[in-house]
ROSELUM-309233 format. One line per 4 residues: number of its first residue (from 1); for each residue x, y, z of C-alpha. Coordinates in steps of 0.02 Angstrom, whole numbers, plus 50000, padded with zeros to 5 digits. Each point is the difference from the previous one (the first is absolute). Layout:
BEGIN
NUM) X Y Z; ...
END
This chain:
BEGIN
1) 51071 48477 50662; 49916 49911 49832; 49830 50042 49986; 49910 49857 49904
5) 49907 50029 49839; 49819 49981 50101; 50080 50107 50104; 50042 50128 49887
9) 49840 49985 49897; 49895 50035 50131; 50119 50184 50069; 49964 50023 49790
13) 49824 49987 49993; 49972 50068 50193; 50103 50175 49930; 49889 49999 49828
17) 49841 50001 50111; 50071 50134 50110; 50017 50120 49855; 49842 49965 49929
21) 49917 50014 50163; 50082 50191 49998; 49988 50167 49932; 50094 50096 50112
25) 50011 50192 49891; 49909 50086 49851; 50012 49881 49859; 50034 49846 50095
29) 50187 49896 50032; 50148 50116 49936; 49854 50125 49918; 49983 49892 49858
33) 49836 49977 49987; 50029 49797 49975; 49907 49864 50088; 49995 49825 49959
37) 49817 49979 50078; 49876 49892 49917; 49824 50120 49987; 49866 49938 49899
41) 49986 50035 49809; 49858 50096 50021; 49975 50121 50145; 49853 50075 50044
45) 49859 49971 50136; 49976 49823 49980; 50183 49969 50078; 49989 50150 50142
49) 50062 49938 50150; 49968 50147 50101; 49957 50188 50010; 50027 50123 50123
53) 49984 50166 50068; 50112 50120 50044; 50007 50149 50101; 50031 50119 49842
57) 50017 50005 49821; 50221 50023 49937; 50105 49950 49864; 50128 49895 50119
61) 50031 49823 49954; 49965 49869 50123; 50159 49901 50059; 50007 49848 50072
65) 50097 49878 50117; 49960 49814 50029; 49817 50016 50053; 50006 50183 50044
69) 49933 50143 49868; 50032 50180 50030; 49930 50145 49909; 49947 50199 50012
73) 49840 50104 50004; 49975 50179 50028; 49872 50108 50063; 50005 50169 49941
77) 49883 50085 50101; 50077 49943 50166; 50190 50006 49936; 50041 49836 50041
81) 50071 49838 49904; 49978 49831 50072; 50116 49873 49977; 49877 49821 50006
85) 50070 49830 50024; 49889 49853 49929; 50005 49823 50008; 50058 49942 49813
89) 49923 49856 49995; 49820 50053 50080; 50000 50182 49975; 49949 50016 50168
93) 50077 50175 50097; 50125 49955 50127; 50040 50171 50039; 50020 50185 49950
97) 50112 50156 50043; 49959 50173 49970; 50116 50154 49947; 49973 50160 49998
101) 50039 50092 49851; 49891 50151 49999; 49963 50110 49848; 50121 50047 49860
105) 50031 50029 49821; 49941 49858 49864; 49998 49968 49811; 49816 49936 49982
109) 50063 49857 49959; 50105 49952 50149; 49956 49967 50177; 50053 50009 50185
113) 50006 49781 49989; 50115 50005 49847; 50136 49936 50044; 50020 49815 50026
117) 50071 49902 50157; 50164 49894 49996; 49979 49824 50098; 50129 49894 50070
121) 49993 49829 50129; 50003 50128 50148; 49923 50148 49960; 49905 50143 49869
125) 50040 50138 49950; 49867 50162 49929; 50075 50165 49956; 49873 50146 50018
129) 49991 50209 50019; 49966 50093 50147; 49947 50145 49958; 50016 50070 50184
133) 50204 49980 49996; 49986 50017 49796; 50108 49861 50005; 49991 49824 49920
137) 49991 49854 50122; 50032 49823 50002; 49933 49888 50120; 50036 49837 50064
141) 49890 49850 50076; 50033 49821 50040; 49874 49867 49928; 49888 50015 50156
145) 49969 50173 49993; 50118 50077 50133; 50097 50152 49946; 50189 49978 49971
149) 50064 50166 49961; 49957 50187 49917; 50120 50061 49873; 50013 50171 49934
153) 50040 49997 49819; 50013 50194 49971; 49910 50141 49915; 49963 50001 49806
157) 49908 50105 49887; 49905 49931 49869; 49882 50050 49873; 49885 49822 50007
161) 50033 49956 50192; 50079 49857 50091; 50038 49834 49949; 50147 49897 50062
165) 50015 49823 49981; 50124 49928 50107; 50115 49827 49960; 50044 49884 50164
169) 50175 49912 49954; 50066 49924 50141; 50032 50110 50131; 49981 50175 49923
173) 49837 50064 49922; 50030 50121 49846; 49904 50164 49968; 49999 50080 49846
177) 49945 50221 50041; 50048 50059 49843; 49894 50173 50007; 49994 50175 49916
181) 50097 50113 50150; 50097 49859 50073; 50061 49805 49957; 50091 49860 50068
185) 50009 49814 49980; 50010 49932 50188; 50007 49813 50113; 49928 49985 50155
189) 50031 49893 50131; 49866 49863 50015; 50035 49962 50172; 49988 50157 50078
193) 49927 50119 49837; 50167 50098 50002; 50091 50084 49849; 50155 49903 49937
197) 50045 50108 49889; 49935 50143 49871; 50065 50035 49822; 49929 50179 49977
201) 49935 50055 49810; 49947 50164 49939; 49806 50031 49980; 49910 49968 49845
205) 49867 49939 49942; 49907 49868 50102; 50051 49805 49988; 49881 49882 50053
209) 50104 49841 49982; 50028 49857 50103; 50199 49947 50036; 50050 49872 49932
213) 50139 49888 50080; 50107 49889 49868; 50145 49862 50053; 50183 50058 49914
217) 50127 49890 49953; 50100 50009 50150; 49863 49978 50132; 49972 50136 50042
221) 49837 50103 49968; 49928 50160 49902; 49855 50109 49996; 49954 50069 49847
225) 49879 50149 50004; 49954 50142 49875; 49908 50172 49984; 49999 50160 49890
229) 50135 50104 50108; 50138 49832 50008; 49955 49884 49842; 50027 49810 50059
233) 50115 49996 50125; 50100 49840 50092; 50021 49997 50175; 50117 49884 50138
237) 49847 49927 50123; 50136 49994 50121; 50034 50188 50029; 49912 50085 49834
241) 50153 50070 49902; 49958 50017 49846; 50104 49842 49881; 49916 50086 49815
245) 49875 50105 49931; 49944 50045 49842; 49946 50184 50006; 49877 50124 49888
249) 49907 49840 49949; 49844 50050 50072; 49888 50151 49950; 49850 49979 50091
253) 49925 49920 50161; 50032 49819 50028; 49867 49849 50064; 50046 49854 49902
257) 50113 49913 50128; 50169 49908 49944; 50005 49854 49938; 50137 49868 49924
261) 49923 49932 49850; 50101 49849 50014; 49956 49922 50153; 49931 49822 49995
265) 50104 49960 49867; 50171 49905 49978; 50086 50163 49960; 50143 50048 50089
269) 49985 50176 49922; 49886 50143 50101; 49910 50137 49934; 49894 50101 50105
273) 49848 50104 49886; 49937 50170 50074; 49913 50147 49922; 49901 50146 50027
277) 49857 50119 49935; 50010 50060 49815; 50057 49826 49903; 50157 49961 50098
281) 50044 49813 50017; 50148 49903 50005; 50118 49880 50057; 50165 50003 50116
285) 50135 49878 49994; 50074 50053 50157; 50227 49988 50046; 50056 49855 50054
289) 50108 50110 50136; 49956 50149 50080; 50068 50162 49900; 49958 49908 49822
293) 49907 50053 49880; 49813 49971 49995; 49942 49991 49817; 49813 49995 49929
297) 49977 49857 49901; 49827 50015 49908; 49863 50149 49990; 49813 49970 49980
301) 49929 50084 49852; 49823 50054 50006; 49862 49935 50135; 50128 50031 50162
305) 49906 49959 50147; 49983 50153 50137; 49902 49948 50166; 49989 49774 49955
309) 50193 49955 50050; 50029 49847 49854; 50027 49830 50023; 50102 49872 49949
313) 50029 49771 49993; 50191 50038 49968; 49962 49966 49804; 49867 50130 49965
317) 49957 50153 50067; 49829 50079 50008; 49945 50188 50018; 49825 50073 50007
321) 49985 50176 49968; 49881 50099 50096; 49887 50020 49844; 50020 49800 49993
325) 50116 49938 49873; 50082 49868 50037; 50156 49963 49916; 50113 49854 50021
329) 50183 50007 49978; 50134 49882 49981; 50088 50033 50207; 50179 49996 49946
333) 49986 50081 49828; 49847 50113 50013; 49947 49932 49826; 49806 50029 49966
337) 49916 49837 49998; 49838 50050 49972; 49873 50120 50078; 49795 50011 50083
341) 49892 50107 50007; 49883 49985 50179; 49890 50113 49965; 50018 50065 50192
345) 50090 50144 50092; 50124 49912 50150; 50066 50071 50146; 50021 49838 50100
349) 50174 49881 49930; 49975 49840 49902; 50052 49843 50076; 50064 49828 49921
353) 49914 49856 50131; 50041 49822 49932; 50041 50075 49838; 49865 50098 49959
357) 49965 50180 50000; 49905 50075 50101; 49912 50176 50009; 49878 50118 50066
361) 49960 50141 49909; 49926 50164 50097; 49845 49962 49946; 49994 49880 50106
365) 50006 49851 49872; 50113 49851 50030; 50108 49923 49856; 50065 49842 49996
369) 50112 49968 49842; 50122 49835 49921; 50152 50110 49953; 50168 49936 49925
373) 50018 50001 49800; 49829 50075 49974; 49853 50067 50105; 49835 49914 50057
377) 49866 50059 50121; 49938 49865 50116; 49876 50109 50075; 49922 50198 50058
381) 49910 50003 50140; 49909 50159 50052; 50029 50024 50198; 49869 50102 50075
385) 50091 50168 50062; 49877 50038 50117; 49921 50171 50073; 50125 50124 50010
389) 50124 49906 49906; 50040 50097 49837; 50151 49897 49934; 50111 49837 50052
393) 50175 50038 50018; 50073 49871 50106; 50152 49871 49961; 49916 49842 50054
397) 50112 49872 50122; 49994 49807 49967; 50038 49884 50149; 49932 49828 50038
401) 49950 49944 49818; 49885 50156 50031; 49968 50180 49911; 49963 50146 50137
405) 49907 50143 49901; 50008 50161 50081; 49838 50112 49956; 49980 50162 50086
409) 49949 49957 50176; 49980 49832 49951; 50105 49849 49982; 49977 49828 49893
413) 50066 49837 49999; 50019 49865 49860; 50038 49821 50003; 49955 49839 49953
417) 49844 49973 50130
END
């Protein structure tokens, strides 16, 4: 059958819509941090939508699907971690679900509502550490509320504590438990929350990244994952054997997530960019066939980001360190272009929304920046942290021409009123 060009128009715009209307993992579509929403030039108070309360302060991102938010708060004196589902449009609370966790080890720093929730059309996901079976968890729920399934990760030691963000592709959901005593990179069943397969690692030091999934040339599909104790690593989605690796690349813990530096351009080329602690950055240009050689293609001198995973248009890739310098490369070279100084400390990642960069620095300002051949600040605004609240860690999640703000126990929304 011939679709007509109305026709086809409309299933173009109707899918562009779709995407913008979702933000289904940490860091948005794919993890890339990239949104073609429209938010105002300015934000700040005079365009906040909406602000609401949550059960408990955390450092999860909110994720979202259609008109459905979903997002984490702990309470530490009662061990438990609510997952909250809020209108995205309203704010208003639709419903909540609570875990219990129960006490355990934590850098100050971290929390029991660290770890952000994966969202697809029929369900969410929240990973989470029960201290009772010293085991983590993950957890499934349909868009209503009604429990789906319990899934028991496994045990890990760690020095900082939990955090697992999981990736929904299709019909497996991918954990990453990459821990001191124990490690494996693992699919689950999203149907039924049983394990597909396991592709054990030895224990190392703690990776806190988020899979990510990439097409190959053939059609089939790879996750690409890395930590201290493996380096960056390529795995089959179908049954996790392992297609290349590039090992003794990492030193020290990783958090940035991967990346490929190229997406949302023309390229045809792929290079995924992963790092770790200590001034280790760098890009991958992974085989074309499973077996090949993986080979590194650029390093980033100087300024490597540890915590804020970078982000990048395709052309140009950007990278705040956690002592805020932000330093924009050339994607496919790695050539310095030029360089910023933020005068901030940043936990939480930068984003590109309708080609502008956007950032929240811990203390709690918000920075919203022209970037491309040269830097310039559109405007700071100073968010009010509130009691309690000693820094602002949180990736913000754009759906909806809108900016959701996570603060503490406290959540934000900007748009054009």
């Amino acid at each position: 059958m011939r679709l007509s060009l109305p026709v086809l128009v409309s299933a173009f715009v109707a899918g562009s819509i779709c995407a913008q209307e979702n933000w289904p993992r940490f860091r948005g579509v794919d993890g890339r941090g990239v949104s073609e929403a429209k938010l105002p030039e300015e934000i700040g108070k005079q365009n906040l939508r909406w602000s609401a309360r949550l059960p408990g302060p955390g450092s999860s991102s909110p994720v979202i699907w259609g008109d459905s938010l979903f997002v984490t708060g702990e309470d530490r004196k009662k061990g438990k971690v609510t997952l909250t589902c809020l209108d995205a449009i309203s704010g208003k609370k639709r419903w909540a679900k609570s875990l219990d966790v129960g006490e355990y080890h934590l850098h100050r720093y971290n929390n029991t509502a660290a770890a952000s929730p994966a969202v697809n059309e029929d369900m969410v996901v929240v990973c989470w550490y029960s201290a009772k079976k010293e085991s983590a968890m993950m957890s499934a729920y349909d868009h209503e509320g009604n429990s789906l399934w319990i899934h028991e990760i496994g045990s890990g030691k760690s020095q900082h504590g939990l955090n697992i963000h999981p990736e929904i592709h299709g019909d497996k959901i991918l954990v990453c438990h990459l821990h001191m005593n124990v490690g494996y990179v693992g699919a689950v069943g999203a149907k039924d929350g049983k394990s597909l397969w396991k592709t054990e690692f030895p224990g190392g030091k703690t990776s806190y990244v988020t899979p990510l999934v990439r097409e190959l040339p053939d059609g089939g599909k790879e996750v690409v994952v890395a930590s201290q104790s493996i380096g960056v690593v390529g795995l089959d989605l179908k049954d996790g054997k392992v297609r290349w690796e590039i090992s003794g690349s990492m030193k020290q813990r990783t958090i940035v997530s991967p990346i490929n530096v190229l997406a949302g351009s023309n390229s045809q080329d792929v290079q995924i960019a992963v790092g770790c602690k200590s001034g280790v950055y760098f890009t991958v240009r992974p085989p074309a066939k499973a077996g090949g050689e993986a080979k590194i293609v650029w390093r980033m001198k100087g300024n490597t980001p540890y915590v804020p995973t970078p982000v990048s248009d395709g052309k140009m890739f950007y990278s705040v360190s956690d002592g805020g310098m932000l330093v924009a490369l050339d994607a496919s070279s790695g050539e310095k272009r030029w360089e910023e100084k933020l005068m901030a400390n940043f936990y939480a990642s930068p984003l590109i929304v309708g080609g502008r960069l956007i950032c929240l620095s811990r203390e709690g300002e918000l920075i919203v920046a022209e970037i491309g051949a040269s830097y310039k600040e559109i405007s700071r605004v100073s968010l009010e942290l509130g009691e309690g609240i000693e820094w602002a860690d949180v990736t913000p999640a754009v759906a909806h021409d809108r900016l959701y703000v996570r603060i503490g126990a406290r959540l934000d929304c900007f748009g054009e009123k």
